[in-house]
Structure formats: structure tokens, C-alpha cells
C-alpha positions in Angstrom: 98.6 -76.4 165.0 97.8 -80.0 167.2 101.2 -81.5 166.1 104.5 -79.2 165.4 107.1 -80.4 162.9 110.4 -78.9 162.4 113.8 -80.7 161.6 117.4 -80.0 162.7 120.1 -81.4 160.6 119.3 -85.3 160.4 116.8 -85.3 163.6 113.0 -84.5 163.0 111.6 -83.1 166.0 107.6 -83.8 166.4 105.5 -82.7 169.3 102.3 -83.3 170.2 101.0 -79.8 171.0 97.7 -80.0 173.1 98.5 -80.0 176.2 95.1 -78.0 177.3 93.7 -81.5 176.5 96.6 -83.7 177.6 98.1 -84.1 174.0 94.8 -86.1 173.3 94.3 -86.3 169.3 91.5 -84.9 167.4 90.6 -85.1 164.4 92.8 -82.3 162.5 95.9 -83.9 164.6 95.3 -87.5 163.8 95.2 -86.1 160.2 98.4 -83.4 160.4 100.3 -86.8 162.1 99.6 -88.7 159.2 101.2 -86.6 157.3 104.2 -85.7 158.9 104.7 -89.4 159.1 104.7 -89.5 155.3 106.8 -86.8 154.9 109.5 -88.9 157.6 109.4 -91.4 155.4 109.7 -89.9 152.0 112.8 -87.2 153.2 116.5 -88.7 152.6 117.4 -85.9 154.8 115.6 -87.3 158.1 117.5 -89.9 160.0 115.6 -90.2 163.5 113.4 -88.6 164.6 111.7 -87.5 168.1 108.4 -88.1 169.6 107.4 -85.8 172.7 104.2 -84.6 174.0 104.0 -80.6 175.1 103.7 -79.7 178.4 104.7 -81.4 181.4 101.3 -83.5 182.3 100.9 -85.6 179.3 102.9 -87.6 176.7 99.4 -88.3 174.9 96.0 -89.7 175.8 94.8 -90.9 172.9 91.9 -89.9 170.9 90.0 -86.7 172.5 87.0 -88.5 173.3 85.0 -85.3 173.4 85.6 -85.0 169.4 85.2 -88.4 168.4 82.7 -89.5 165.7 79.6 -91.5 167.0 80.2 -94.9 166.5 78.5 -94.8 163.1 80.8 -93.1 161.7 84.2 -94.6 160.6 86.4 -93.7 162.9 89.3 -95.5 160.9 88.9 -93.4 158.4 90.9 -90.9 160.2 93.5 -92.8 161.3 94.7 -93.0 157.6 95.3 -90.6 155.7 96.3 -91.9 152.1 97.0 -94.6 153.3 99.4 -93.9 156.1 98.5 -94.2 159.5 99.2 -92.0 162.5 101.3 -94.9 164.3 103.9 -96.1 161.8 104.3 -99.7 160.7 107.2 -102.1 160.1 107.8 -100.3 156.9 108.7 -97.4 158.5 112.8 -98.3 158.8 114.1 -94.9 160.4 114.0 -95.2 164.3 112.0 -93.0 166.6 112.3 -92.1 169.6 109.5 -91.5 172.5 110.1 -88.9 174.8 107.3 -89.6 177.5 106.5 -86.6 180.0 104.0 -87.5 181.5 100.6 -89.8 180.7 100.8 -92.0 178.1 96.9 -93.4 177.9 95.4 -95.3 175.4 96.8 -94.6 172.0 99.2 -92.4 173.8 101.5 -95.6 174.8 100.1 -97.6 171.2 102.3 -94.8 169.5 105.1 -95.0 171.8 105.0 -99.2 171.4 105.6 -98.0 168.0 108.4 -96.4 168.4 112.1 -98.0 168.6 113.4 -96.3 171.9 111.6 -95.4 174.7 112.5 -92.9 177.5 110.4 -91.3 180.3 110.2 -88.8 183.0 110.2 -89.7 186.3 106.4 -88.5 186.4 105.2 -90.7 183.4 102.6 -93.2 183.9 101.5 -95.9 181.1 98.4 -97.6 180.4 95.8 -99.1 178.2 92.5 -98.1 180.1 89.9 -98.8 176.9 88.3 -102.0 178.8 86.9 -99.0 180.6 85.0 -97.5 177.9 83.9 -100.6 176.5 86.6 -100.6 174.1 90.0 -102.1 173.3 93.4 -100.9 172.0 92.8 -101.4 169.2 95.8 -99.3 166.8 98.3 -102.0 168.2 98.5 -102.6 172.3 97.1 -106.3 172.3 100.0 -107.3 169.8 103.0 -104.7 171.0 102.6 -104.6 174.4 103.4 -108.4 175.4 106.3 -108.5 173.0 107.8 -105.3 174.8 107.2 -106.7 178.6 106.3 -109.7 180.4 102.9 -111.3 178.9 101.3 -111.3 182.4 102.4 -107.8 183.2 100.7 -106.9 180.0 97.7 -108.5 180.5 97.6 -107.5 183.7 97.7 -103.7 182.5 95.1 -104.6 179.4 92.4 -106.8 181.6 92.4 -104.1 184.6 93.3 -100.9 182.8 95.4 -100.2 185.7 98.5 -97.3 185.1 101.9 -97.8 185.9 104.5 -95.7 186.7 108.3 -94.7 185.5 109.7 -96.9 188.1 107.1 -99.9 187.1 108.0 -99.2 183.1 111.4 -99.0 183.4 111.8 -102.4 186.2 109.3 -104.2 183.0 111.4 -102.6 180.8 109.4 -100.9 178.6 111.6 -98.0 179.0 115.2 -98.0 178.3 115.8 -95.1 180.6 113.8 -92.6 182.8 115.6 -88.8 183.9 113.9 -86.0 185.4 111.7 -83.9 183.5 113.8 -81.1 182.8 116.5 -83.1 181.6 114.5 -85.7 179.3 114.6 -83.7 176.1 118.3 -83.2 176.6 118.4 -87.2 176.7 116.5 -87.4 173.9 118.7 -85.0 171.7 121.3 -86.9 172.7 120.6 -90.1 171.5 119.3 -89.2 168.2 121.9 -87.2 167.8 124.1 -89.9 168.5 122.1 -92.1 166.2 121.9 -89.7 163.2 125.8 -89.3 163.0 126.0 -93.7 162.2 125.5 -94.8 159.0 121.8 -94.7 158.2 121.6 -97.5 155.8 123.3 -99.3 158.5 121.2 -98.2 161.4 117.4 -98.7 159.0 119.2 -102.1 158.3 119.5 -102.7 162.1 115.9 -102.3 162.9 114.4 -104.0 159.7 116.7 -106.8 161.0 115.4 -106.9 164.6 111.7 -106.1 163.6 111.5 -108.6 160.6 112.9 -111.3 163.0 111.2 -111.0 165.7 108.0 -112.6 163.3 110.8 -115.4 161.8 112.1 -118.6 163.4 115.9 -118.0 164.7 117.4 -119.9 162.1 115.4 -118.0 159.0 116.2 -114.3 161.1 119.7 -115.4 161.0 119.9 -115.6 156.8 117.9 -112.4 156.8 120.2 -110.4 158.7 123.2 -112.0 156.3 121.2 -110.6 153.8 121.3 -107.7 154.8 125.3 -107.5 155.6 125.6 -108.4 152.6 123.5 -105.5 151.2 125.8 -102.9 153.2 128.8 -103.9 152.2 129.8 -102.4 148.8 128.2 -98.9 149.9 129.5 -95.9 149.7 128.9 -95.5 153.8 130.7 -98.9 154.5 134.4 -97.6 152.5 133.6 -93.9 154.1 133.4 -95.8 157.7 136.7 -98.1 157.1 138.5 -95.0 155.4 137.6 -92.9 158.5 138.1 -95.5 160.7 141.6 -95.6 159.5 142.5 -92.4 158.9 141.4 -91.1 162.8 138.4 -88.7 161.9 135.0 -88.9 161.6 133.2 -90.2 159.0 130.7 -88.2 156.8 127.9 -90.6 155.8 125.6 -89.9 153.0 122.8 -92.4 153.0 124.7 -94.0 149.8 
């Protein structure tokens, strides 16, 4: 299988699993992707999940060039699959989390951009190399990329297809943390374990508020984030979190 899926308690755990070919994605992958992102969506039961690359060379590199359709055929066509893409868009409300070992090429880093947190090893290196090939990043790079770093440091990366590395990302901060290889995953785990035990209402409210407002002027993200208070606060989660809160213990949230 290209892409392995399994879940543990609230985290879902997905791995891109061609390393023999850098994690690049072919066909069957950019399909199986698809899917699990539906099923992410769909499943109360998943409250983060996890985004890694097997291996220890390569995050992802994209499409496997070798296996992509000549340019008459519709290459987008693969990218969906019922409708939902391999990188997943605003509607998708339930963080992830990229755990980047390595490369991260192309639409390699256009799925990591998509994701809410971003940590790397101490050997990743990033870039969007597709004014190489005569091409451009096309999934979402030209948008995501200068609203996660500096506009010229983006443009920088998209005019000359140049690669930077962890220490580049990081300083830019397109990373939020880098570790050593063999400690990443444990970082990873960490956070989303830490993330699945909050409310997660509260937490999907959290990034529909910062992701929604980032396209609003200040004063109209302002009202939408009341709006969404306001939408938390006769759930079952918010009197579970004040009860708990009160009573010493931790709370046991229920999506509700």
C-alpha cells in the first residue's frame, strides 16, 4: 500500500510509504490519499491527525514524475477523488500535523503548507523546484507559501527553485520546531496527543477561526470568532471543562 492508515485513540496516523521513490505519489497513492482524507473528515472518532513520510530521506517529493500522465491527459483528475482532494482545504477543521524527515519537494511541502503544524528533522530540506520542469506549484504553493513566511523569501524559493534547509525553515518560520530524526515522531505523538485530549469542538473552532480570518478584515474576523464563542458555549464539552476544572481532574470530552 503507497499510503498506510491506522488510528490510535483520537490521533490518525498516516504515512506516506514509498520511500524507494522518496515518498513521491503515483497514481494509486494520490487516489488511496484521497480517501483517507475523506474518511478523516467523516470519523467523529478522529481528532488530529499525523502526516509523516517513511523512511529517513524523504517527507514527500511530489508526483512520481516517472508515472505521470502525458500532458494530455487530465492530470487533475487524480488529484480528486469524489470530489476530495489529496491536500485538504479550509473545510477540513480537524488539525494535522506534518512530520517532515527529510525532502519535502514540490507537492511534498504543498501538503505540509496544508497542514496546521509543522515540525522537521534536522535533515529536512523544503522547496518548490517546478520552475524547473517548466511547471508551477500548482495544488497550493503560490498562495500558502507567502502567507506562511516572508513574501520575498517565498519568492525567492518559487522564482529559483532553490531548497532550504531545517535551520532556513525554522529561522523563516515555516516550522514551529525541528528535533533530530529519531526523536521527531515522539514530538509528533506528543503534540497530537496533547491536542486530541482538548475539547475538539473547541480546538476545530480554533482553526476555522484563524483560517477563516486570515481572508477577513480584522474587524469582521473579530465578530466571527464571537460567533463562534458563542457557538461553544452551551456544549456539553464547555460544562464537562468548568466541572473538571473545578473539581481537580481531567475532563473527558465527547465532541458534544
Amino acid at each position: 500500500m503507497a499510503v498506510d492508515f491506522i488510528k490510535e485513540g483520537h490521533v490518525a496516523y498516516i504515512t506516506l510509504n514509498r520511500p524507494e521513490a522518496m515518498n513521491s505519489l503515483d497514481p494509486d497513492g494520490i487516489i488511496r490519499l484521497a480517501e483517507i482524507w475523506a474518511e478523516v473528515k467523516s470519523n467523529p472518532d478522529i481528532r488530529v491527525s499525523v502526516l509523516s513520510g517513511a523512511g529517513e530521506k524523504a517527507f514527500c517529493t511530489g508526483t512520481d514524475m516517472k508515472k505521470t500522465p502525458v500532458p494530455d491527459e487530465c492530470m487533475a483528475a487524480l488529484y480528486y477523488k469524489e470530489g476530495q482532494p489529496i491536500i485538504p482545504h479550509m473545510n477540513m477543521w480537524k488539525p494535522i500535523i506534518a512530520c517532515i524527515n527529510g525532502y519535502a519537494i514540490g507537492g511534498g511541502l504543498e501538503m505540509a503548507l496544508a497542514c496546521d503544524l509543522r515540525i522537521c528533522s534536522t535533515t529536512a530540506k523544503f522547496g518548490l523546484t517546478e520552475t524547473k520542469v517548466a511547471s508551477l506549484a500548482g495544488l497550493n504553493g503560490t498562495q500558502c507559501l507567502p502567507r506562511a513566511i516572508p513574501q520575498a523569501v517565498a519568492m525567492k524559493m518559487l522564482l529559483t527553485g532553490e531548497l532550504i534547509d531545517a535551520t532556513e525553515a525554522h529561522r523563516v518560520g515555516l516550522v514551529s520546531d525541528v528535533e533530530e530524526p529519531d526523536k521527531l515522531m515522539d514530538l509528533a505523538r506528543k503534540y497530537a496527543e496533547r491536542i486530541a485530549s482538548n475539547a475538539p469542538l473547541s480546538v476545530m473552532a480554533a482553526k476555522q477561526a484563524v483560517v477563516m480570518g486570515m481572508d477577513m478584515p480584522l474587524r469582521h474576523a473579530i465578530d466571527f470568532s464571537y460567533l463562534l464563542w458563542g457557538s461553544l458555549r452551551d456544549t456539553e464539552d464547555r460544562k464537562e471543562g468548568f466541572k473538571a476544572f473545578a473539581e481537580k481532574r481531567t475532563p473527558q470530552y465527547q465532541g458534544k
